[in-house]
N, CA, C and O atoms as CSV, one atom per row, in Angstrom:
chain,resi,resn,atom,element,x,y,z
A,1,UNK,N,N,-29.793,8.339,-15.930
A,1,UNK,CA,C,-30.732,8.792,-16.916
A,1,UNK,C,C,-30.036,9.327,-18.147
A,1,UNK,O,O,-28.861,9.693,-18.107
A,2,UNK,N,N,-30.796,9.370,-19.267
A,2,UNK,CA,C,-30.267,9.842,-20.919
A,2,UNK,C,C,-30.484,11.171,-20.694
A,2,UNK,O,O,-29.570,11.983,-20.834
A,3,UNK,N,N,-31.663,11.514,-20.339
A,3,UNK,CA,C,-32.518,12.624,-21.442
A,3,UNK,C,C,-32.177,14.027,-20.076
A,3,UNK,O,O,-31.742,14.067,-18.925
A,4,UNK,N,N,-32.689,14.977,-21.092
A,4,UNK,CA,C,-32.538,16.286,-20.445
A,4,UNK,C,C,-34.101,17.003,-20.037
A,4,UNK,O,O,-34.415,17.874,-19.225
A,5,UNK,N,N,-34.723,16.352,-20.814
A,5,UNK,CA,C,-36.115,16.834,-20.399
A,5,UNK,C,C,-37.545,15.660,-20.603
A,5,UNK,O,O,-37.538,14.855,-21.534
A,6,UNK,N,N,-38.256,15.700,-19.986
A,6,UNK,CA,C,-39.196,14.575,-19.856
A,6,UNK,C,C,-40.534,15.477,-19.683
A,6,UNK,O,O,-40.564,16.316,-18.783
A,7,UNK,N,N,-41.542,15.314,-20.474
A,7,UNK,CA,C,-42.905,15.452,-20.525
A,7,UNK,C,C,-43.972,14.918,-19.785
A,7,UNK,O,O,-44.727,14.422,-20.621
A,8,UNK,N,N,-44.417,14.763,-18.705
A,8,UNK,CA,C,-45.731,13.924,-18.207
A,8,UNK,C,C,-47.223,15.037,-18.761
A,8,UNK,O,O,-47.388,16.178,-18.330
A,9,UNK,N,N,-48.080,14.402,-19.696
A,9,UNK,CA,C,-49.341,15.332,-20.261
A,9,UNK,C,C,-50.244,14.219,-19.407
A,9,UNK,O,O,-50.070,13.004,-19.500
A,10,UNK,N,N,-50.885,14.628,-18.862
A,10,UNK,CA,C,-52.470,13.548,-18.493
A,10,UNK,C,C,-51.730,12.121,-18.078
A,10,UNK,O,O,-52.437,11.128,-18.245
A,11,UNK,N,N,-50.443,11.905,-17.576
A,11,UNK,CA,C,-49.882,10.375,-17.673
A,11,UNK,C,C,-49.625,10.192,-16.232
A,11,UNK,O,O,-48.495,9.891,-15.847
A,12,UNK,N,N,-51.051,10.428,-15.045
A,12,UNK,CA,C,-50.857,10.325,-13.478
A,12,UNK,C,C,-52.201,10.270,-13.368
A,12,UNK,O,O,-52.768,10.973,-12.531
A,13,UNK,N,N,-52.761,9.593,-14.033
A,13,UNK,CA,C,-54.345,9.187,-13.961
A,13,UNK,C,C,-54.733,7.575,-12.892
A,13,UNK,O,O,-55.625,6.983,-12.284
A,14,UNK,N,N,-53.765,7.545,-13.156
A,14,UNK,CA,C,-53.738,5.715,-12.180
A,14,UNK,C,C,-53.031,5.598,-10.893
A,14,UNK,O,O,-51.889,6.051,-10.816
A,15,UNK,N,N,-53.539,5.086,-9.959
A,15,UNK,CA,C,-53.613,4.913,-8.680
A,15,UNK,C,C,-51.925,5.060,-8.350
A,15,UNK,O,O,-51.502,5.826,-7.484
A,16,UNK,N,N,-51.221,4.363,-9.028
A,16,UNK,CA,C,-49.847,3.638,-9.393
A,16,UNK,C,C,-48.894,5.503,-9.645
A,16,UNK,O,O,-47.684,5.618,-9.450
A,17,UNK,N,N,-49.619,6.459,-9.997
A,17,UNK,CA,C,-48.383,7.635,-9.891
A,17,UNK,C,C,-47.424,7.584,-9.159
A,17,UNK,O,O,-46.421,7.587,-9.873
A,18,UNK,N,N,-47.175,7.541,-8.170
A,18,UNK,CA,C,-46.026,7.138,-7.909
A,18,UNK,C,C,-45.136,6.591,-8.706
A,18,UNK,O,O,-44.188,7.358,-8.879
A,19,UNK,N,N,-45.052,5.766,-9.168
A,19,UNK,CA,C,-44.352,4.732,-10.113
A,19,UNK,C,C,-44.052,5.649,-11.052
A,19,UNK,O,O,-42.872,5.973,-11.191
A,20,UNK,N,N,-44.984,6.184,-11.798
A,20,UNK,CA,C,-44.664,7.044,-12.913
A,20,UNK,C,C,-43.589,7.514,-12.747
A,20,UNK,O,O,-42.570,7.187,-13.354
A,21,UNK,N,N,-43.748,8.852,-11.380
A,21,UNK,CA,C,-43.170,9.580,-11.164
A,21,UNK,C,C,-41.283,8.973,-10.868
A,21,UNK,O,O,-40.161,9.439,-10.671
A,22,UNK,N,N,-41.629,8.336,-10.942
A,22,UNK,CA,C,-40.123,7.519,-10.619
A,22,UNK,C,C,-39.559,7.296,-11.446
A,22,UNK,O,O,-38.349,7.514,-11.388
A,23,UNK,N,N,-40.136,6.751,-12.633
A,23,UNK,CA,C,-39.589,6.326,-13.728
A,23,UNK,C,C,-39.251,7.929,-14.728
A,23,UNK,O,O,-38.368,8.052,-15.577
A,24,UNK,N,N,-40.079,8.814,-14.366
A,24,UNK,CA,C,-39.595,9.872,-15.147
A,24,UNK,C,C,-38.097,10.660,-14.488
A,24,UNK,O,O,-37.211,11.242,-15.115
A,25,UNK,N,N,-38.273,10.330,-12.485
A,25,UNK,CA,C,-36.870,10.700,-12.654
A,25,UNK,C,C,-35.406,9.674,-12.810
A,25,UNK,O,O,-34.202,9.926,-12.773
A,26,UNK,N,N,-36.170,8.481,-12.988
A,26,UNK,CA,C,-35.032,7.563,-13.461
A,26,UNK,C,C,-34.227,7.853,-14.700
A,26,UNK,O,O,-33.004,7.714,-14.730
A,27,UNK,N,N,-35.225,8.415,-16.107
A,27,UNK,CA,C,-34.697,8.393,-16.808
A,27,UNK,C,C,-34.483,10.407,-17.037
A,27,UNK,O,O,-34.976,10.901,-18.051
A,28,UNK,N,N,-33.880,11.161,-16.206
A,28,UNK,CA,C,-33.799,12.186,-16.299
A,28,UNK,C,C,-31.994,12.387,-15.977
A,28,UNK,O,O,-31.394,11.936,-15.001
A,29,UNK,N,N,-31.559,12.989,-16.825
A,29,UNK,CA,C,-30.049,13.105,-16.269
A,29,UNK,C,C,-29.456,13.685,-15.151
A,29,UNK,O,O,-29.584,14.897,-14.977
A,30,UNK,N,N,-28.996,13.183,-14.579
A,30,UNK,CA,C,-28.396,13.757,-12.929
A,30,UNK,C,C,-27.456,15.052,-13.105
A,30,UNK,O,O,-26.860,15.319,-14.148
A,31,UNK,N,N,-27.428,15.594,-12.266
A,31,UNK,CA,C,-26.322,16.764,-12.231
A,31,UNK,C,C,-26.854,18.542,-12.396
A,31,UNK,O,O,-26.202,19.561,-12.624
A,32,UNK,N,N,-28.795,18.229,-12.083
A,32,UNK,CA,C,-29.074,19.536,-12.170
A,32,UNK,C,C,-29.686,20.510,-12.978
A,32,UNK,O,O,-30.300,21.489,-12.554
A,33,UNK,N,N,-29.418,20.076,-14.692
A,33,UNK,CA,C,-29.943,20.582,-15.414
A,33,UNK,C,C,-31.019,20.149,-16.280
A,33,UNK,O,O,-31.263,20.787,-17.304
A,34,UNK,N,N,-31.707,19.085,-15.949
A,34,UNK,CA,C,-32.728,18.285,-16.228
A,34,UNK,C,C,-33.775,18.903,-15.806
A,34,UNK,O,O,-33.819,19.431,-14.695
A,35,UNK,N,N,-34.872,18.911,-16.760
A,35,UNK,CA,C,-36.545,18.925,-16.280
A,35,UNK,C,C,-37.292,18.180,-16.643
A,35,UNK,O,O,-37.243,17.339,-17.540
A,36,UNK,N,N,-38.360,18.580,-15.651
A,36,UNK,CA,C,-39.775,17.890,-15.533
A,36,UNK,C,C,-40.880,18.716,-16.013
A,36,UNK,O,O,-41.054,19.745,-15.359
A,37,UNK,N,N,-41.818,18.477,-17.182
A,37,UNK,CA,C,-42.194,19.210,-16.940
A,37,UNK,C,C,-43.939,18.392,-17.085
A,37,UNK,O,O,-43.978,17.776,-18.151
A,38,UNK,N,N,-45.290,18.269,-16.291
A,38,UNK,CA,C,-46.334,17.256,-15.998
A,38,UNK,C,C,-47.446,18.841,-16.076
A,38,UNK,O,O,-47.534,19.820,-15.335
A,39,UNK,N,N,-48.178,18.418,-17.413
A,39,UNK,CA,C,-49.439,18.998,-17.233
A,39,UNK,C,C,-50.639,18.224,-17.013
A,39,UNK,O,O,-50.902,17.378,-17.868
A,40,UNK,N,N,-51.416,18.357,-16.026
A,40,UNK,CA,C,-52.431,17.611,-15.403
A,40,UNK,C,C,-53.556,18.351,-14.946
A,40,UNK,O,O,-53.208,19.341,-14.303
A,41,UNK,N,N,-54.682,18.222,-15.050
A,41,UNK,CA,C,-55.959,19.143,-14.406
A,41,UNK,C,C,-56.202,19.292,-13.281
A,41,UNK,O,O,-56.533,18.394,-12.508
A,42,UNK,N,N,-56.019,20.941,-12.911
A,42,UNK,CA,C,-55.843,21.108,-11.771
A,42,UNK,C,C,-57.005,20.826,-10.625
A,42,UNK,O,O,-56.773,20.935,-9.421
A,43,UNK,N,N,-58.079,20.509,-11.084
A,43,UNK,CA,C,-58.783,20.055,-9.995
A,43,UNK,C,C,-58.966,18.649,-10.035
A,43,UNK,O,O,-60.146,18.313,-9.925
A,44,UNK,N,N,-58.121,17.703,-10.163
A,44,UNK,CA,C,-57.844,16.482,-10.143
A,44,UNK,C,C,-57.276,16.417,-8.583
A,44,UNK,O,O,-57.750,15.703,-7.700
A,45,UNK,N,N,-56.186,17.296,-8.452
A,45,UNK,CA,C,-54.983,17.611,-7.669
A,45,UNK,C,C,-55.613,18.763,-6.429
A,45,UNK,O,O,-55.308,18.960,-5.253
A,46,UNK,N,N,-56.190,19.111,-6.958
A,46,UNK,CA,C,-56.681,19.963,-5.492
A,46,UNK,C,C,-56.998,19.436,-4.443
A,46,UNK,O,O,-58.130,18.956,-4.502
A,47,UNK,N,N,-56.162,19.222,-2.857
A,47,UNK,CA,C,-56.779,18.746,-1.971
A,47,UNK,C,C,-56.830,17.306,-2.035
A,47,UNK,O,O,-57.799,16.872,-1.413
A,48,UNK,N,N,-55.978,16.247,-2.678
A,48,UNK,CA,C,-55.441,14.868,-3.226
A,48,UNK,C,C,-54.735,14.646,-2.288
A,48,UNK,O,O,-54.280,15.744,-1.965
A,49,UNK,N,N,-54.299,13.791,-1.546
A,49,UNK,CA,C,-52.950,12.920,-0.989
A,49,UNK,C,C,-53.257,12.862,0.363
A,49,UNK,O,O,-53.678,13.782,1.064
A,50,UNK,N,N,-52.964,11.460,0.752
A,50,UNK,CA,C,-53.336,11.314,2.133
A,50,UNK,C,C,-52.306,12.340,3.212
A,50,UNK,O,O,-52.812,12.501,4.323
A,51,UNK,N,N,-51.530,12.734,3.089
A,51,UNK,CA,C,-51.231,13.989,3.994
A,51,UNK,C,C,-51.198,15.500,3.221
A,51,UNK,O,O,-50.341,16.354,3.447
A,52,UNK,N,N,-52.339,15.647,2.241
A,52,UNK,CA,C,-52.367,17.077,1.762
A,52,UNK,C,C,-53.645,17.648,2.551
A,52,UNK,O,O,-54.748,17.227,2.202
A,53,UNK,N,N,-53.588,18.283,3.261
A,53,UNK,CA,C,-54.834,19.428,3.891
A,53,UNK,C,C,-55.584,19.403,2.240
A,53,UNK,O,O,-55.048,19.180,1.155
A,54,UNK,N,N,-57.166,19.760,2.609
A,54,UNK,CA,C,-57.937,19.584,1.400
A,54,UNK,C,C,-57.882,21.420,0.554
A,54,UNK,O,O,-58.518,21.716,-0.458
A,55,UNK,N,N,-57.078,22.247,1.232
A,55,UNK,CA,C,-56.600,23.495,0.271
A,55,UNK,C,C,-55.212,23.723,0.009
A,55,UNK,O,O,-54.575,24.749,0.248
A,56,UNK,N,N,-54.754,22.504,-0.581
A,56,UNK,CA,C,-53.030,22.530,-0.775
A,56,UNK,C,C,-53.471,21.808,-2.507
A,56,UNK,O,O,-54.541,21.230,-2.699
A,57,UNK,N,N,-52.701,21.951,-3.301
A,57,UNK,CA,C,-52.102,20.912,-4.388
A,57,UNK,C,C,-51.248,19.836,-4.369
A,57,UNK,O,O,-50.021,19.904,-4.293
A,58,UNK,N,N,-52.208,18.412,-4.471
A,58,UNK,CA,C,-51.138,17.067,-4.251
A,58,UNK,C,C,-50.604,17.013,-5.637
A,58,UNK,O,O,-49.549,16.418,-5.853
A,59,UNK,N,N,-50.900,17.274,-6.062
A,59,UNK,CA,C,-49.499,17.282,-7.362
A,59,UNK,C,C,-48.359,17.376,-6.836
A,59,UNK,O,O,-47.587,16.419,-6.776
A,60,UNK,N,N,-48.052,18.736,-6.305
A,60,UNK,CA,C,-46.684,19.348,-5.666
A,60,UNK,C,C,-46.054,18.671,-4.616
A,60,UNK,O,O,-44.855,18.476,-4.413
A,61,UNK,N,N,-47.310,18.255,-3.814
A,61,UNK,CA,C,-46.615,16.961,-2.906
A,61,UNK,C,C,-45.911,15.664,-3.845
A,61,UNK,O,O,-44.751,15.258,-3.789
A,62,UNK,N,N,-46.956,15.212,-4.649
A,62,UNK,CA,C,-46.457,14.006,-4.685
A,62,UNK,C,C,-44.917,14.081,-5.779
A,62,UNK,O,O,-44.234,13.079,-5.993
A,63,UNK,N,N,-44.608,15.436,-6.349
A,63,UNK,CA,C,-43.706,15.607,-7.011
A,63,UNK,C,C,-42.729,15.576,-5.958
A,63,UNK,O,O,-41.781,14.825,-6.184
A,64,UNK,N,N,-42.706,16.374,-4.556
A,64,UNK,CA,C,-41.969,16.461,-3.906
A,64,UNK,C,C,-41.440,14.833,-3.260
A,64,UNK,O,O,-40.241,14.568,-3.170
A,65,UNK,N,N,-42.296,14.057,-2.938
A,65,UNK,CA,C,-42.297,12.713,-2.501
A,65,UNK,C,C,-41.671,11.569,-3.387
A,65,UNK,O,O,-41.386,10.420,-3.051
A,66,UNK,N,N,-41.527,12.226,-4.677
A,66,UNK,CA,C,-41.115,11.742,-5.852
A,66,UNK,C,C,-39.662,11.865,-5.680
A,66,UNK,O,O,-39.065,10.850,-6.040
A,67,UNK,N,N,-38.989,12.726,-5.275
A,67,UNK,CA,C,-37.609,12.947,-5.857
A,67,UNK,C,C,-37.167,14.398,-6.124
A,67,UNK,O,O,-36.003,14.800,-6.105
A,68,UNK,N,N,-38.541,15.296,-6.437
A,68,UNK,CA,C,-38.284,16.228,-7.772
A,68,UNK,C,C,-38.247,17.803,-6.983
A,68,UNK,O,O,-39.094,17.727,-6.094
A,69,UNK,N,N,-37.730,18.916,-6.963
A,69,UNK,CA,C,-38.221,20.185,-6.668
A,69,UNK,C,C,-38.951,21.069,-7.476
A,69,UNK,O,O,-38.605,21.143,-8.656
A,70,UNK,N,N,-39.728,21.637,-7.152
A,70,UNK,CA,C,-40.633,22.638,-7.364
A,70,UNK,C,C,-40.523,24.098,-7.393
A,70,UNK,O,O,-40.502,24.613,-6.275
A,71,UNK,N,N,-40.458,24.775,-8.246
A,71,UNK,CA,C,-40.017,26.428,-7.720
A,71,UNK,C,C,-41.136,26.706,-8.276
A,71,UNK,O,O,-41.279,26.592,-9.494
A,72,UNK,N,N,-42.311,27.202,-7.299
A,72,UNK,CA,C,-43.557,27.659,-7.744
A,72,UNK,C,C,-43.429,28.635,-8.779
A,72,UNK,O,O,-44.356,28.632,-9.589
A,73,UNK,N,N,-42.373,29.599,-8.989
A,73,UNK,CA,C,-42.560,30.714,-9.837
A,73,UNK,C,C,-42.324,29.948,-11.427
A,73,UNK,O,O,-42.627,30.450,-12.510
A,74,UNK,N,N,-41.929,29.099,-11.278
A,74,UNK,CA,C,-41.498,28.343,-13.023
A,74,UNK,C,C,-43.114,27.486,-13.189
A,74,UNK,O,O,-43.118,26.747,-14.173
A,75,UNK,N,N,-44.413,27.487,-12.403
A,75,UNK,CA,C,-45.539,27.031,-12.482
A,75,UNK,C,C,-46.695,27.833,-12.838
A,75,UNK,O,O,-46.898,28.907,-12.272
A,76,UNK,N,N,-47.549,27.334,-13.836
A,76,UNK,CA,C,-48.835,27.970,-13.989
A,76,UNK,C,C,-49.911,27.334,-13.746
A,76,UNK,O,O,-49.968,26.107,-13.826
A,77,UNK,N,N,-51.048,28.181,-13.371
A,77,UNK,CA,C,-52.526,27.736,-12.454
A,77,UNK,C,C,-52.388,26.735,-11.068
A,77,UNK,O,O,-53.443,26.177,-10.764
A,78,UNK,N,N,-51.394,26.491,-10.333
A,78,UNK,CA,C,-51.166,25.390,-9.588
A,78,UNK,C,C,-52.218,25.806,-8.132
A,78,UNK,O,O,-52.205,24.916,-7.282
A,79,UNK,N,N,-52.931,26.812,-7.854
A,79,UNK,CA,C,-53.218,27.498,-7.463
A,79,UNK,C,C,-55.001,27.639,-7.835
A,79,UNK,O,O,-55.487,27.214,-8.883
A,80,UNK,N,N,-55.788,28.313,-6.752
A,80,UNK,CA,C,-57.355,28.372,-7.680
A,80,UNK,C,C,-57.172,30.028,-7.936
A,80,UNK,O,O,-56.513,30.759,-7.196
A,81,UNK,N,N,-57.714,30.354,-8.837
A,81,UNK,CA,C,-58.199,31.873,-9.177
A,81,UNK,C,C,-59.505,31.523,-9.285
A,81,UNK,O,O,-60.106,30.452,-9.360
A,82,UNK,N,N,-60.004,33.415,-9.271
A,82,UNK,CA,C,-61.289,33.201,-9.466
A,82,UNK,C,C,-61.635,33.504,-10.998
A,82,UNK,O,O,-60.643,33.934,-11.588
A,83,UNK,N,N,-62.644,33.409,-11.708
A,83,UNK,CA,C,-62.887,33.498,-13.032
A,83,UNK,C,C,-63.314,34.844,-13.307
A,83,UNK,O,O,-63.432,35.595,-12.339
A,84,UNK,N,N,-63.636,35.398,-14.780
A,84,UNK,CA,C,-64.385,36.618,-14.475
A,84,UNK,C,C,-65.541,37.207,-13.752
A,84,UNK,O,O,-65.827,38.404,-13.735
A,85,UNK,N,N,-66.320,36.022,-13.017
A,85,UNK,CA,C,-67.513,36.582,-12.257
A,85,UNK,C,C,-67.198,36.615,-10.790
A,85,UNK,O,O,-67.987,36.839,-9.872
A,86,UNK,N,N,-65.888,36.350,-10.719
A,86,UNK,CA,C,-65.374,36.317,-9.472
A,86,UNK,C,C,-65.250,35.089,-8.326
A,86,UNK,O,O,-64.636,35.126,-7.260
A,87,UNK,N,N,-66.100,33.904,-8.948
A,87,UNK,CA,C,-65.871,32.514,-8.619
A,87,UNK,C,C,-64.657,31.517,-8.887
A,87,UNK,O,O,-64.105,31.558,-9.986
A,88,UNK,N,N,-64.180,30.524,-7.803
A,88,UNK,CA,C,-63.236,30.443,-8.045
A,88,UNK,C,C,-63.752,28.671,-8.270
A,88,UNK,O,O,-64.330,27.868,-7.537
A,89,UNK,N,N,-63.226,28.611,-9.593
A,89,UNK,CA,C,-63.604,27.500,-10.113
A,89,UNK,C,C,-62.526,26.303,-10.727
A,89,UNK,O,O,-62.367,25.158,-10.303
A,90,UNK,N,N,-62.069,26.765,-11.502
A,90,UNK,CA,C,-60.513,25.929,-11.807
A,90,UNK,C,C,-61.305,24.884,-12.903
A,90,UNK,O,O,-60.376,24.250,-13.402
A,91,UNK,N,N,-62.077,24.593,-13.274
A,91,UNK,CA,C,-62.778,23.838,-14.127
A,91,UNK,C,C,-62.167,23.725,-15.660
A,91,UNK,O,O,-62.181,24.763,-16.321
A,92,UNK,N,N,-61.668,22.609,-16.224
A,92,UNK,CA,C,-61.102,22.628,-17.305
A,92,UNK,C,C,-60.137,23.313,-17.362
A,92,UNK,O,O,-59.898,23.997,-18.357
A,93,UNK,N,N,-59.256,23.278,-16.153
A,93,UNK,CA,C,-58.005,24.420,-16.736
A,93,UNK,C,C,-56.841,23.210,-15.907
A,93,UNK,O,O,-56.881,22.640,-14.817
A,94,UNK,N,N,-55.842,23.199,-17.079
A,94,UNK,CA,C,-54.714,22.370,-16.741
A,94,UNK,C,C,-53.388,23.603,-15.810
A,94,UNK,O,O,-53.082,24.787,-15.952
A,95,UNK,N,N,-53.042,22.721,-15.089
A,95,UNK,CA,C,-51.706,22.756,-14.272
A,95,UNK,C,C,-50.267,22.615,-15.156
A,95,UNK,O,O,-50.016,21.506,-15.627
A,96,UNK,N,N,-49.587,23.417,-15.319
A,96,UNK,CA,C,-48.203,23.021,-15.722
A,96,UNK,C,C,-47.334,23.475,-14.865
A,96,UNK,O,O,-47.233,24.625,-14.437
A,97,UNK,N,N,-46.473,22.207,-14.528
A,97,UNK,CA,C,-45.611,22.237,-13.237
A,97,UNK,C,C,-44.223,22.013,-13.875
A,97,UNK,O,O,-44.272,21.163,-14.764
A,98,UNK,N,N,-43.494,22.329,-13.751
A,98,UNK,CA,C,-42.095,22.354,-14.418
A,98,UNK,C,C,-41.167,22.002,-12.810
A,98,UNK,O,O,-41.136,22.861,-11.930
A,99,UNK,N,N,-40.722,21.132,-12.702
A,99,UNK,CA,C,-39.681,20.083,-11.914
A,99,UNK,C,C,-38.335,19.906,-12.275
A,99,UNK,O,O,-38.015,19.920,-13.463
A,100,UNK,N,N,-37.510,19.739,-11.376
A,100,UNK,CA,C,-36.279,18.871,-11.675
A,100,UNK,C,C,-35.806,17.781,-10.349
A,100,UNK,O,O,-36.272,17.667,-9.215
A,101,UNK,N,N,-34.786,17.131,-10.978
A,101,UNK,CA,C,-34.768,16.249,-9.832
A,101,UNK,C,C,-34.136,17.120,-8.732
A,101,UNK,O,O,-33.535,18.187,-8.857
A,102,UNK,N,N,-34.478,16.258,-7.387
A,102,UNK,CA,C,-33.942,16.996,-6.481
A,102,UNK,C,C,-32.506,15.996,-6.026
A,102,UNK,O,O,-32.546,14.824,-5.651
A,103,UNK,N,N,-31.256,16.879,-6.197
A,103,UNK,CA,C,-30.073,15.525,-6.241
A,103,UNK,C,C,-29.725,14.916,-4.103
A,103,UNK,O,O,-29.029,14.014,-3.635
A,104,UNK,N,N,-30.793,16.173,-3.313
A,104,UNK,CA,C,-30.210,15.667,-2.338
A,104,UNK,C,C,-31.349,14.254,-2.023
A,104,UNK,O,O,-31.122,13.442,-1.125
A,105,UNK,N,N,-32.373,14.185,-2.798
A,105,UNK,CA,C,-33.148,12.803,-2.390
A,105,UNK,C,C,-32.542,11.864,-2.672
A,105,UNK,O,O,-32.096,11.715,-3.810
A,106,UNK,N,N,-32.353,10.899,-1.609
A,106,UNK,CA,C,-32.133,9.137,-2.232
A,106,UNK,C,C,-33.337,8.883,-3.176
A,106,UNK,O,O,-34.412,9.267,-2.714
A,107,UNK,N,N,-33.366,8.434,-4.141
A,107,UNK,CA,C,-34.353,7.504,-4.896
A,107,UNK,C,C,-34.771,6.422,-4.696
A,107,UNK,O,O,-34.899,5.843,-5.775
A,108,UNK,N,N,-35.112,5.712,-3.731
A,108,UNK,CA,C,-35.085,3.809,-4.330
A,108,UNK,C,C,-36.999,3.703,-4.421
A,108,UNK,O,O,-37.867,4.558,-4.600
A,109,UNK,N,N,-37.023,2.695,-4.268
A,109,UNK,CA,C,-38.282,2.123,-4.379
A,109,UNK,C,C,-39.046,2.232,-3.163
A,109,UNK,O,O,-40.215,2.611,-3.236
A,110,UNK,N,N,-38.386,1.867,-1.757
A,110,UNK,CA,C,-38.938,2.147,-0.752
A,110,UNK,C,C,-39.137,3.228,-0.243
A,110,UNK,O,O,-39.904,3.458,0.692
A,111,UNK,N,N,-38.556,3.878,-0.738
A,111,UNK,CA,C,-39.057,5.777,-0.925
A,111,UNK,C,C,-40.454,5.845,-1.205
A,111,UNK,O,O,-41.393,6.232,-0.510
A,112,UNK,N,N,-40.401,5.394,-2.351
A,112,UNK,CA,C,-41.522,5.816,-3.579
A,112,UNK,C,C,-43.213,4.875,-3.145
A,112,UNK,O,O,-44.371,5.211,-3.390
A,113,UNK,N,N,-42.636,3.578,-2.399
A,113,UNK,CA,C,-43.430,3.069,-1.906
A,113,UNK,C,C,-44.284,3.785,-0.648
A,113,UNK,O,O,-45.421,4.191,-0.888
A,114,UNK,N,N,-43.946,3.873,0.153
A,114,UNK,CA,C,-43.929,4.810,1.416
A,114,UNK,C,C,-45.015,5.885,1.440
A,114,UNK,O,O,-45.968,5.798,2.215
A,115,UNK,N,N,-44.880,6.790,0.678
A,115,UNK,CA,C,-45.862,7.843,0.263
A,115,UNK,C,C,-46.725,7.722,-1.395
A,115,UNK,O,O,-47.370,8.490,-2.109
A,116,UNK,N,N,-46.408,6.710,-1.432
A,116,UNK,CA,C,-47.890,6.210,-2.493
A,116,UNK,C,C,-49.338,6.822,-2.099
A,116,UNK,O,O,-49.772,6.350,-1.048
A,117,UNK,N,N,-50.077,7.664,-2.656
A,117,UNK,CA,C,-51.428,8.053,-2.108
A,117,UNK,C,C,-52.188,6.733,-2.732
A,117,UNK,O,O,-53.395,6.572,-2.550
């Protein structure tokens, strides 16, 4: 990979994420100091992926299935809160997940194939 940092905004809308997700850590530079960083609506992702329990975030899976690690504390809203009336709604509120690759994953295709949701 070139780059040191890679953007995904709204770009995991199609069945095919996986793929995405691959190609963003293809072109991410190896050695650690690279990020990810994918804002996406969090109730897109709530309870998503054929092995996510329906109160987990498949985002985080499928980042993980991707290649990439996750340190929840570098993440905002990934999670439901409740609003000011005390309902927990998540409605119109985006996810920003900040990633890097993870260097002990192999990458190939049959990886990425495998856990396709």
């Amino acid at each position: 990979g070139r780059f040191d940092f890679a953007v995904l905004c709204r770009a995991l809308w199609s069945t095919d994420y996986a793929r995405v997700l691959s190609e963003a850590r293809r072109v991410l530079r190896p050695g650690g100091d690279s990020r990810l960083l994918v804002v996406e609506p969090f109730r897109r992702w709530w309870g998503r992926g054929k092995d996510s329990p329906s109160d987990e975030n498949g985002l985080l899976t499928a980042l993980q299935r991707a290649g990439f690690y996750v340190q929840r504390q570098d993440c905002v809203d990934i999670e439901p809160r409740a609003d000011d009336t005390g309902a927990t709604g998540m409605k119109g509120v985006f996810q920003f997940v900040l990633a890097r690759p993870d260097e002990e994953v192999a990458q190939t295709d049959a990886y990425i194939d495998r856990f396709a949701c």
